[in-house]
Each structure stands twice: as structure tokens, then as C-alpha cells.
C-alpha positions as CSV (number, residue, x, y, z in Angstrom):
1,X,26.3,-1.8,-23.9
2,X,24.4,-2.6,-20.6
3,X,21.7,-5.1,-20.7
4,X,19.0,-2.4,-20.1
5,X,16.6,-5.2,-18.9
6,X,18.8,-7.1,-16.1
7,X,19.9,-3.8,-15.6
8,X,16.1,-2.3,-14.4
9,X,16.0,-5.9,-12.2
10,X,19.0,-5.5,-10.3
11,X,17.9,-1.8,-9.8
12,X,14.5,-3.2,-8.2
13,X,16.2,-5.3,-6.6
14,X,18.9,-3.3,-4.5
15,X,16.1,-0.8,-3.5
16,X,14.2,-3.6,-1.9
17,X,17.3,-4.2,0.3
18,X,18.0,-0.6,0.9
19,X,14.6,0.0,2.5
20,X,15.2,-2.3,5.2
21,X,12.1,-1.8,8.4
22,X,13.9,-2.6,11.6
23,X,16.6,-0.3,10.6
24,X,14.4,2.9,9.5
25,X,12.9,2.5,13.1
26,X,16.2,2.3,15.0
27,X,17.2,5.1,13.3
28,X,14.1,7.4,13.1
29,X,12.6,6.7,16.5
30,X,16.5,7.4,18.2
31,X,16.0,5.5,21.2
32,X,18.1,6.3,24.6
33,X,17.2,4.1,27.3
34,X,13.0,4.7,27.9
35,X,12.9,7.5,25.6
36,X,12.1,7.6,21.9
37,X,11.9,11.0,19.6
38,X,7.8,10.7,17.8
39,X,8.2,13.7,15.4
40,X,11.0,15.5,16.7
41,X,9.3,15.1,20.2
42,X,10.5,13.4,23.2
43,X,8.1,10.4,24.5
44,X,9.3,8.9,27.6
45,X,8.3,5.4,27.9
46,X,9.0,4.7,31.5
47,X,5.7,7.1,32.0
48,X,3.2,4.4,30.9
49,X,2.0,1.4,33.1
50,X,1.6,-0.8,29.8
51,X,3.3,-0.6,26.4
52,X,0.8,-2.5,23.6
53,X,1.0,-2.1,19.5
54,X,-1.4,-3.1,17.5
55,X,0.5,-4.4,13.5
56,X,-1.9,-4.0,10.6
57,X,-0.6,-4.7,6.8
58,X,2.1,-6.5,4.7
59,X,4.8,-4.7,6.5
60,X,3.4,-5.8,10.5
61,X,5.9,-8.4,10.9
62,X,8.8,-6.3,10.4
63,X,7.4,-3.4,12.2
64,X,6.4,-5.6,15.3
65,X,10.1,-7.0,15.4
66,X,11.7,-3.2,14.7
67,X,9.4,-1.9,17.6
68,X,10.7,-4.4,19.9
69,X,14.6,-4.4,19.2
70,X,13.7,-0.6,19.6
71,X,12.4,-0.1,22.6
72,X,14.2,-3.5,24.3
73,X,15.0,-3.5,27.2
74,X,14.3,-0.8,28.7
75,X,10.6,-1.0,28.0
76,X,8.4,-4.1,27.1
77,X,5.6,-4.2,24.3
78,X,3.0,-7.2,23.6
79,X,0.1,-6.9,21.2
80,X,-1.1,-8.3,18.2
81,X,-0.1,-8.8,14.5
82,X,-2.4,-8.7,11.3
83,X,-0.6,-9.7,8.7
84,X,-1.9,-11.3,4.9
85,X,0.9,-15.0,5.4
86,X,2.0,-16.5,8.4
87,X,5.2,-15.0,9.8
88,X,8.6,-16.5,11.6
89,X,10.3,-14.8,14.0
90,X,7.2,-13.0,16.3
91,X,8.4,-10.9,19.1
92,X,7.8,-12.0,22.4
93,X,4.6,-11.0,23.6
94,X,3.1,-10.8,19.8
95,X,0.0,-13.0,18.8
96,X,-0.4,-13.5,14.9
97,X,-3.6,-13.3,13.4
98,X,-3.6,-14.4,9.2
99,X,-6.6,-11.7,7.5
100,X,-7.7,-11.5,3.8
101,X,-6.1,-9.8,1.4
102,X,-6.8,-8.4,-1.0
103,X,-10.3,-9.3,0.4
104,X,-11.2,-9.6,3.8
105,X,-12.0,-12.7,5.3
106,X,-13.3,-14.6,7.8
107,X,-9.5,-13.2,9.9
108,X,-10.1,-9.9,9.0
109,X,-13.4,-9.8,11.2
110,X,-11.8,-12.0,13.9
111,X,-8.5,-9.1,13.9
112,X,-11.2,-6.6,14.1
113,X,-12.8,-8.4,17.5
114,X,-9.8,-8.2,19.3
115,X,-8.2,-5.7,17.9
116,X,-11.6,-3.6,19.4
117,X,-11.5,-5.8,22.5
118,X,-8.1,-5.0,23.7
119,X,-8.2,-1.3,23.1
120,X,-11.4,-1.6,25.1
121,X,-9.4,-2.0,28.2
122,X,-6.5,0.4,27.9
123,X,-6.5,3.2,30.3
124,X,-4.9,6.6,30.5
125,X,-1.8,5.6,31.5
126,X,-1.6,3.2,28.8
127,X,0.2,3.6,25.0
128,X,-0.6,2.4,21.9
129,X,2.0,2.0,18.8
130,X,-0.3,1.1,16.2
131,X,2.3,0.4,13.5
132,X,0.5,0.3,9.6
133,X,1.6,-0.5,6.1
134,X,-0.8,-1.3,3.2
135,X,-3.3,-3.7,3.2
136,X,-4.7,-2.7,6.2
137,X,-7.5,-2.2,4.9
138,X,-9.2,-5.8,4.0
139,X,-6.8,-7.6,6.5
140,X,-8.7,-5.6,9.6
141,X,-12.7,-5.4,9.0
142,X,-15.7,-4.9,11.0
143,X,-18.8,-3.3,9.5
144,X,-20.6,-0.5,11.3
145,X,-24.2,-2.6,10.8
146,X,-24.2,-6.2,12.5
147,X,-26.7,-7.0,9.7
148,X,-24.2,-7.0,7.1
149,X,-22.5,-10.1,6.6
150,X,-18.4,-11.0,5.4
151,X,-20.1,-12.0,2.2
152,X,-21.4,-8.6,1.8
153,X,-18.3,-6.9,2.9
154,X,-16.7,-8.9,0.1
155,X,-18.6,-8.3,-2.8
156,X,-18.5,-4.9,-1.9
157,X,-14.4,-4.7,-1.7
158,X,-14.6,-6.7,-5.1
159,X,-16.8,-4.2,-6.2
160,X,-15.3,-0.8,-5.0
161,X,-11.7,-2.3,-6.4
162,X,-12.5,-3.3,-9.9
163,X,-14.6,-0.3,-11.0
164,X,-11.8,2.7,-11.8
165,X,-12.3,4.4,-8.5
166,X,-9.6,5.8,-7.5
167,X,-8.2,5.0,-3.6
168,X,-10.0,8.1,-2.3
169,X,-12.8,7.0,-3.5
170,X,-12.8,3.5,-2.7
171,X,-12.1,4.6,0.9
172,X,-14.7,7.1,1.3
173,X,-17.5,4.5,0.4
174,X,-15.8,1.8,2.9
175,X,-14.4,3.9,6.0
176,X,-18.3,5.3,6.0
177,X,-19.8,1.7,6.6
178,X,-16.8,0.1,8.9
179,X,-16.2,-0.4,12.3
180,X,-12.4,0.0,12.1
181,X,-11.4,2.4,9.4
182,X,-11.8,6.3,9.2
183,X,-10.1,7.4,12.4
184,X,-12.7,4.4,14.8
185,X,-9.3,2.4,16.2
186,X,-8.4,6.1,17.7
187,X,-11.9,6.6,19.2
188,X,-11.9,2.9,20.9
189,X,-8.7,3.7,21.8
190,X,-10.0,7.4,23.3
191,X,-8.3,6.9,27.1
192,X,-5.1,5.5,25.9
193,X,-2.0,7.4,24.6
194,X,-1.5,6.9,20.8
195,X,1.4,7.0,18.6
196,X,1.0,5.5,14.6
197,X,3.9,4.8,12.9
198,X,3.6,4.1,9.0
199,X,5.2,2.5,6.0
200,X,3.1,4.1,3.7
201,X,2.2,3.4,-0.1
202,X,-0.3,6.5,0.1
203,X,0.9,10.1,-1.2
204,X,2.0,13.0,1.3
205,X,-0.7,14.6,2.5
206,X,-2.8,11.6,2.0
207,X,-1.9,9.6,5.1
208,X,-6.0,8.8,6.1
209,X,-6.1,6.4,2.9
210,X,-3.6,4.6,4.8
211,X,-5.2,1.0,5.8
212,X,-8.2,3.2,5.5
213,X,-6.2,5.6,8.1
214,X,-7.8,3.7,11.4
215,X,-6.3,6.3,13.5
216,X,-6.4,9.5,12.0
217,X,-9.4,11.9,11.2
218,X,-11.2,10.7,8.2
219,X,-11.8,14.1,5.8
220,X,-14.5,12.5,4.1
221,X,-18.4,12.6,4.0
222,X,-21.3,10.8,3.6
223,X,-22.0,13.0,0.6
224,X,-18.8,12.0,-0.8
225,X,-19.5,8.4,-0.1
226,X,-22.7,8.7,-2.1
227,X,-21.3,10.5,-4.9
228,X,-18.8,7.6,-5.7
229,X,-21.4,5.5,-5.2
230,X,-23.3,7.4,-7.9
231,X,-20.2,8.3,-10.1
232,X,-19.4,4.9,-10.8
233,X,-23.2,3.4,-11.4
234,X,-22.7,1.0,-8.2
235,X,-25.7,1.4,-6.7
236,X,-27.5,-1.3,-8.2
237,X,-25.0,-3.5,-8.1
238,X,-24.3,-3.3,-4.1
239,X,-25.2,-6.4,-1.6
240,X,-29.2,-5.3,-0.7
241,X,-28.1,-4.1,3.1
242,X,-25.6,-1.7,1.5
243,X,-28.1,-0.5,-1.2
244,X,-30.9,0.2,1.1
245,X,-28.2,2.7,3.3
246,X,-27.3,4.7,0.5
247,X,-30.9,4.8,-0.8
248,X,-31.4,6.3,2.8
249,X,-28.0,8.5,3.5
250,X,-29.1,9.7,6.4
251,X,-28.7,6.1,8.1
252,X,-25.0,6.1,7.8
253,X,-23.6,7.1,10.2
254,X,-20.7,10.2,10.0
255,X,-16.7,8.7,10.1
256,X,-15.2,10.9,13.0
257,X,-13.6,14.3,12.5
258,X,-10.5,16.6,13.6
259,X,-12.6,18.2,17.1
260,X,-12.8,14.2,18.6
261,X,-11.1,14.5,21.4
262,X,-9.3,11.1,20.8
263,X,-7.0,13.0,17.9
264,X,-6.0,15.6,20.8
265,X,-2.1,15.9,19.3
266,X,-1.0,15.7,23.4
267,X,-2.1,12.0,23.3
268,X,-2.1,11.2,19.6
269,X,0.6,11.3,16.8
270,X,1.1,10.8,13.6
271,X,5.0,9.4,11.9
272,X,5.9,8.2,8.7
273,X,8.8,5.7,8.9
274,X,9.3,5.3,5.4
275,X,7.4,6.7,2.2
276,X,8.0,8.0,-1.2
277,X,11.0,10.1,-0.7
278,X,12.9,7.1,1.1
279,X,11.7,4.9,-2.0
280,X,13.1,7.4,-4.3
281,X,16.2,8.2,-2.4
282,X,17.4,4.5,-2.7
283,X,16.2,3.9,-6.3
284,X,17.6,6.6,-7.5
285,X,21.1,5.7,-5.4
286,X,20.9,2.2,-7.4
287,X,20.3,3.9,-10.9
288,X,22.7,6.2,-10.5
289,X,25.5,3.6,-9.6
290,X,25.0,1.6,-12.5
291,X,25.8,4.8,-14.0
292,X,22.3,6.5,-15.4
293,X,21.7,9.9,-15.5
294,X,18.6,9.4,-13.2
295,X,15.7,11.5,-12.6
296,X,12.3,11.0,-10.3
297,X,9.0,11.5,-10.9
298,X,5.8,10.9,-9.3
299,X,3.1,13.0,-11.8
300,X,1.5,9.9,-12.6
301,X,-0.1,8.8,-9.3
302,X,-3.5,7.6,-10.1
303,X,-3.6,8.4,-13.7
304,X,-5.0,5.6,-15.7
305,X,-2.3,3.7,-16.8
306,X,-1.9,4.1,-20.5
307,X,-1.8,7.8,-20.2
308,X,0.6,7.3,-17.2
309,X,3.1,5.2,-19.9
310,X,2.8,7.4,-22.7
311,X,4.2,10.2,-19.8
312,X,7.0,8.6,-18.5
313,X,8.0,7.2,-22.0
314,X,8.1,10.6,-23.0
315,X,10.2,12.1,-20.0
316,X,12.3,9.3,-20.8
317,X,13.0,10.7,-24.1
318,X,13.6,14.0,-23.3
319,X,15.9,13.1,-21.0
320,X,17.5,11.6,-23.4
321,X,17.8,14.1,-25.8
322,X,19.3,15.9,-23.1
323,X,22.0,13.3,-22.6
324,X,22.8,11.6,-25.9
325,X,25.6,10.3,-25.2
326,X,24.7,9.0,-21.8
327,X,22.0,6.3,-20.1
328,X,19.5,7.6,-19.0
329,X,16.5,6.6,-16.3
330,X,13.2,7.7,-15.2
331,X,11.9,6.4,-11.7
332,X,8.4,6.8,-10.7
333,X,6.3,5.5,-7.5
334,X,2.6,5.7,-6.8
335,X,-0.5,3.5,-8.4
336,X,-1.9,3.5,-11.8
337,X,-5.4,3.2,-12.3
338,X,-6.4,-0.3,-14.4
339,X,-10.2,-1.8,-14.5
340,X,-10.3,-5.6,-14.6
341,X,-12.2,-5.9,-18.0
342,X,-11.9,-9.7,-18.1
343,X,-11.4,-12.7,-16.2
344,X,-7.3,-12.9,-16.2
345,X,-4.6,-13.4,-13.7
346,X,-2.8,-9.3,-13.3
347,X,-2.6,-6.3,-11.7
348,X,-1.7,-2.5,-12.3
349,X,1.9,-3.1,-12.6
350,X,1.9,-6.0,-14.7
351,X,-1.0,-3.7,-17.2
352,X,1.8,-0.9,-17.0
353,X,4.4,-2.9,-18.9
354,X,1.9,-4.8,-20.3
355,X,0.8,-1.4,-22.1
356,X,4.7,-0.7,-22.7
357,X,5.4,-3.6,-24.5
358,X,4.2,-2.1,-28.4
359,X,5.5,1.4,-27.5
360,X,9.1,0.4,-27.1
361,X,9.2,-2.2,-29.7
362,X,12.5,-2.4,-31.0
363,X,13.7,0.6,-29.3
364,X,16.7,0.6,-26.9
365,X,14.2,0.8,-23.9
366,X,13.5,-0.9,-21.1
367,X,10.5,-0.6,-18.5
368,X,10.0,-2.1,-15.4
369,X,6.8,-2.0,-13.0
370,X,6.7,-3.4,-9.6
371,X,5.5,-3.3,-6.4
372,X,7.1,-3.1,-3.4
373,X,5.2,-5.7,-1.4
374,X,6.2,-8.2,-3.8
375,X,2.3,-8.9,-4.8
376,X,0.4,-7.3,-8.0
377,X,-2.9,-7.9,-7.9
378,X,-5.0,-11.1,-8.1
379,X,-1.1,-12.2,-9.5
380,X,1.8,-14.5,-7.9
381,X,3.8,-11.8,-9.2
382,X,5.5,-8.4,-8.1
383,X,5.1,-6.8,-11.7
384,X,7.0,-7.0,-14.6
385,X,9.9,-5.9,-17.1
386,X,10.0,-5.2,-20.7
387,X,12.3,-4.1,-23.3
388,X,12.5,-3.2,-27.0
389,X,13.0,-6.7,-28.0
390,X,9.5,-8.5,-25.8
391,X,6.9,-7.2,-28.6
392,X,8.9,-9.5,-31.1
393,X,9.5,-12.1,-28.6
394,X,5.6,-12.5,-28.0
395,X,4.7,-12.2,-31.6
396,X,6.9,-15.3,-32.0
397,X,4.9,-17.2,-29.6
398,X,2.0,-16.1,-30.4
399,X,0.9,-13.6,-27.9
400,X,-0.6,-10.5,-28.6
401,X,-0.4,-7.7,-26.2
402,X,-4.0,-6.1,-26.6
403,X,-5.8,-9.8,-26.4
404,X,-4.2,-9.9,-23.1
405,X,-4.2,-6.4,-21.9
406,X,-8.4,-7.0,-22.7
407,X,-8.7,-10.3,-20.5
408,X,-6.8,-8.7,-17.9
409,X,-4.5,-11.3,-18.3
410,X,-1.1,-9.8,-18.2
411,X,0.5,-12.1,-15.7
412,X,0.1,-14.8,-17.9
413,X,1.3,-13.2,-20.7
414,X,4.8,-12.3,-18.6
415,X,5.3,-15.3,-17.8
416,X,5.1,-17.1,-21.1
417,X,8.2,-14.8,-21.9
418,X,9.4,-15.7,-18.3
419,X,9.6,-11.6,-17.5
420,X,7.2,-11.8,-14.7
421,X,9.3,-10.8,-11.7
422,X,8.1,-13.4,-8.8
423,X,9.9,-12.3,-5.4
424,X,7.2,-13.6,-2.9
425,X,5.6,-11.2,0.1
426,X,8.8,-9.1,0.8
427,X,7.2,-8.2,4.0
428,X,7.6,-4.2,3.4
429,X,4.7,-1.6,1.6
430,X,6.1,1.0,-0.1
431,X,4.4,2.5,-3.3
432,X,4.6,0.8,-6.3
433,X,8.0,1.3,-8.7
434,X,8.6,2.1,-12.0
435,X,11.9,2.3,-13.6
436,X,12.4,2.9,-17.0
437,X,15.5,3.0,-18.9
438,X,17.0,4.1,-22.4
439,X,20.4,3.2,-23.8
């Protein structure tokens, strides 16, 4: 009988290696001497008097190195990097700039500067990669009004993130009072020729909640801004310069549409490098060597999280009844929705199999959340795996699920049982992943 639990790790594991950045550029951008294919079109690189790329997110590393083994030597590329660590390796002609994450800081406003600075000075004959992955959206931060201060800008991140709102929301509130998110880099940016590739951890047809989507039309309002504000009883507990704009709406200024010229398709594209389906492809590849009957699903994006396990626990098990005499395995992406109700170490992931931990108890199950970046939350920690056995395990010691689960404290309870999986920043951003497995 497999061990279900080593067997969801290694599973995690080989997907991490199979999503490899460099090599989903080489092969999606198909470069032949100066010429790279952007969306099944031709862009001739010779054209332009200056190549620069702008790298926001966990991923900008990677994606600043597989731009430049790309496009070398034909064609040269300098710019800069925003990334959440330091980072080896830079590409010639690449300046590193550390931001906040998962709050901006003092870097994220300095990134924001220049970032703003050098787009200031291209020209029409210049081109801009700006290559994004998550975290883009605290690592690169300017706000609209020079009153407001970083402070404020960080309590109101803190703010927008722990109070349920889901990403939408979140980014209709912050893109509306930002220098940088909500389509702004493309507008500074207006002369210049544009092309964005992404390694995205936002749904299809969702690609503006990208790093905020700095490039791309923003299909949100001020209304809508308000009415989160409003939904989630916030506006009493904004920083004063934020309260006083959304007591006045009309001050805030409108996030640009799909009519700005600067999102004229000529001169601006749009190309996902990798997202959900390349997640799924090589998850379900790894599941399905070990030998599970393997299906994906991703109907739980944004649901709250204990509703999101009692789902998949449940497709689990009819897929199972379906194949009794087999293994059988469920593989999900996307982000579960978890308020911080108390002052623990966690994140979403580690709540999912956190929340897990009663409902397989002594069961021939095992679950395994994690995200892709290698970070959950305020944790050290990817995510986490649990099987039928942990609930026993933890009563042994002691621990009880719910306490923890209350204090938002799941890391802590993980690693007790040493089941927190710690891989470091794995320097990619895909969507979060959830394997769960029945013998």
C-alpha cells in the first residue's frame, strides 16, 4: 500500500520541477534570430532602438534570466528587477530592487520611482517586456495622493487582506488609489511598444488582478471600490486620508479603461507563459505516474475554505466509489478564502489542511495544500500535508485542531507534527495546489 502522505509530497514536489520559467519562455516565445512569436504574432526585435523589461513578483528573477537567454544575442535587454529576496545570478544589464511582501515597504515605493522614471523616457521606437508573477502587487507601490504616507498604504494592505474580501475586491479598492496598478504602468509607458508576459496565480479571464494588472485595462469602478469598502464595514477603520476620499468618491480619481490609447493591441499585448492549465497538466502527469486515477478541478477558487474541503473531500469520494479497487486523486489550484481571527503564524493553505485534519481522521486519506511560491501567508511555510492518522497524532500531543484553526495559528500546529512543508521562495507563482488522495 503507498504511503498516501509521502506520496502527495513527492507529487508537489515533481510539479515544482516540471514548471521550470526559462524553459516555458524558450519554448512559448519561439525565438529565430531578432524575432519572437507574442500570441501567435510575429515581433521583430531588430525594429526597436532599445529593448528594456521591467520584472515585478516572486517569479522576476527567473523571468529576467528566461528573457535574456531568449532573446540573446541577437537583441540586448536591461531593466530592472522587483523581487520580495535578494536574487543570484541577474542578467547583465538588470538592477535588483528588494520590495515588501506581503506588505509594501519602504522598496516597494522606491521600485515604483524608477520603475515610473525610466518608462518616462522611452520613446516610440522603444519596447517594453514587463514580465509579472504574483506579488506584484505590494512589492511595486506608489499612491495616487502624495499625502498618503507608506504607513497608510500599509495599514490599508493589512486591512484589505485580512477581512474576507475576495482578490477582486481587494484590488478594486487599491488599483483606485495607486500610482502603479490598474492599467497606470501602460499609460506612463503610452509612447513605448508593450508586450507583458505573465506567470499568473489569477483565474483565466481574470488576468487585471494580476500584480494588480499594471498594464492592462482595469474593469473596475469607483463605485465598486466604495461598495467593498462598504461591504466589509472598512470604512471606519481606514488611515484618515483614505477615509476622507471615500467619504468624498468623487475625489478618486477613475483607474484607466479599454479606449486609452496606450492599450491600442498594435503596440500592447497581453501573454500568459504559464497558468492553471500548465499547473494542472504537470500535476496531473505526477499523480498519474505514481499510478492514481487522477482528476482536476478548480470549482473551489475563492470559496471560503471549509466549504472548499468539504467539496473536494467529497469528489474525492466519489471518485472513489467509482474506482474501488484503484487510488484515486483529486488536484485542485486557485485560493481559498481564510480571515485571520487571531494573532497566529498561517495562511490559506496551511487553514485548508488544517480544516482537513478532523474530516479524514482515521480514513485512508491524505490532503495536501501548498503554494507554488513556496510562501503561505504570514508563514515560513509553503502549506501543509495531512492524512487519516494526523488527528490522532495531535491529540497525542496535545493539539487541538479548532484551538488552532481559531488563533490562526496553523503553521505552528504543522510543525509540532513536523508536516509543515518548508521549501523556501521557489522563485515561480503559480496558483496555489491542492492534492488529495485516497487509498
Amino acid at each position: 500500500m503507498p504511503d498516501l502522505k509521502q506520496s502527495a509530497l513527492n507529487i508537489f514536489h515533481e510539479t515544482l520541477a516540471a514548471i521550470d520559467i526559462p524553459s516555458a519562455m524558450q519554448r512559448k516565445l519561439d525565438c529565430a534570430g531578432s524575432r519572437i512569436v507574442v500570441n501567435g504574432a510575429p515581433v521583430d526585435l531588430g525594429a526597436f532602438h532599445e529593448i528594456r523589461a521591467i520584472a515585478i513578483g516572486k517569479a522576476s528573477a527567473a523571468m529576467a534570466r528566461g528573457l535574456a537567454e531568449t532573446i540573446s544575442p541577437n537583441s540586448r535587454v536591461e531593466g530592472l528587477i522587483v523581487a520580495p529576496t535578494t536574487a543570484a545570478d541577474l542578467p547583465k544589464g538588470f538592477r535588483l530592487i528588494v520590495g515588501g511582501h506581503p506588505v509594501p515597504n519602504e522598496g516597494s515605493f522606491t521600485a515604483a520611482r524608477e520603475i515610473l522614471d525610466l518608462l518616462s523616457r522611452t520613446k516610440e521606437r522603444t519596447l517594453v517586456f514587463f514580465l509579472l508573477s504574483g506579488g506584484g502587487s505590494s512589492l511595486v507601490e506608489l499612491p495616487l495622493d502624495p499625502r498618503v504616507t507608506l504607513e497608510d498604504m500599509q495599514a490599508l494592505n493589512r486591512l484589505l487582506v485580512t477581512c474576507g474580501a475576495s482578490i477582486d475586491e481587494i484590488n478594486a479598492v487599491r488599483k483606485h488609489l495607486s500610482a502603479v496598478k490598474g492599467g497606470r504602468l501602460a499609460i506612463a509607458a503610452r509612447s513605448a511598444a508593450k508586450i507583458t508576459l505573465a506567470v499568473t496565480d489569477v483565474p483565466e479571464g481574470q488576468e487585471s488582478a494580476l500584480a494588480s494588472g499594471p498594464t492592462l485595462p482595469d474593469p473596475s469602478t469607483v463605485a465598486a471600490a466604495c461598495d467593498v469598502v462598504r461591504r466589509y464595514g472598512l470604512l471606519s477603520k481606514l488611515p484618515p486620508v483614505f477615509r476622507t476620499q471615500f467619504e468624498q468618491p468623487q475625489s478618486i480619481a477613475e483607474t484607466p479603461k479599454p479606449a486609452d490609447s496606450a492599450f491600442d493591441p498594435r503596440r500592447n499585448a497581453f501573454q500568459i507563459l504559464l497558468g492553471r492549465h500548465d499547473l494542472f497538466h504537470a500535476a496531473h502527469h505526477a499523480s498519474e505516474s505514481a499510478e492514481f486515477v487522477t482528476i482536476c478541478d478548480n470549482t473551489t477558487d475563492n470559496w471560503p475554505v471549509d466549504k472548499s474541503v468539504d467539496f473536494l473531500l467529497s469528489q474525492l469520494a466519489a471518485l472513489k466509489k467509482d474506482n474501488p479497487a484503484k487510488c484515486v486523486a483529486v488536484i485542485a489550484d486557485g485560493e481559498v478564502s481564510s480571515p485571520v481571527t487571531g494573532d497566529g503564524v498561517g495562511g490559506r493553505n496551511l487553514a485548508f489542511a488544517l480544516d482537513a485534519v478532523k474530516k479524514i481522521a482515521g480514513q485512508k486519506i491524505a490532503v495536501l495544500s501548498a503554494g507554488t511560491d513556496g510562501i503561505d501567508g504570514s508563514s515560513p511555510a509553503a502549506g501543509a500535508v495531512a492524512d487519516g492518522e494526523t488527528f490522532a497524532r495531535a491529540q497525542s500531543q496535545g493539539l487541538d485542531p479548532a484551538d488552532y484553526f481559531a488563533r490562526s495559528d496553523s503553521y505552528n500546529f504543522f510543525r509540532v507534527l513536523a508536516d509543515a512543508i518548508e521549501t523556501g521562495p521557489t522563485g515561480n507563482n503559480l496558483r496555489d495546489l491542492r492534492i488529495l488522495l485516497a487509498e
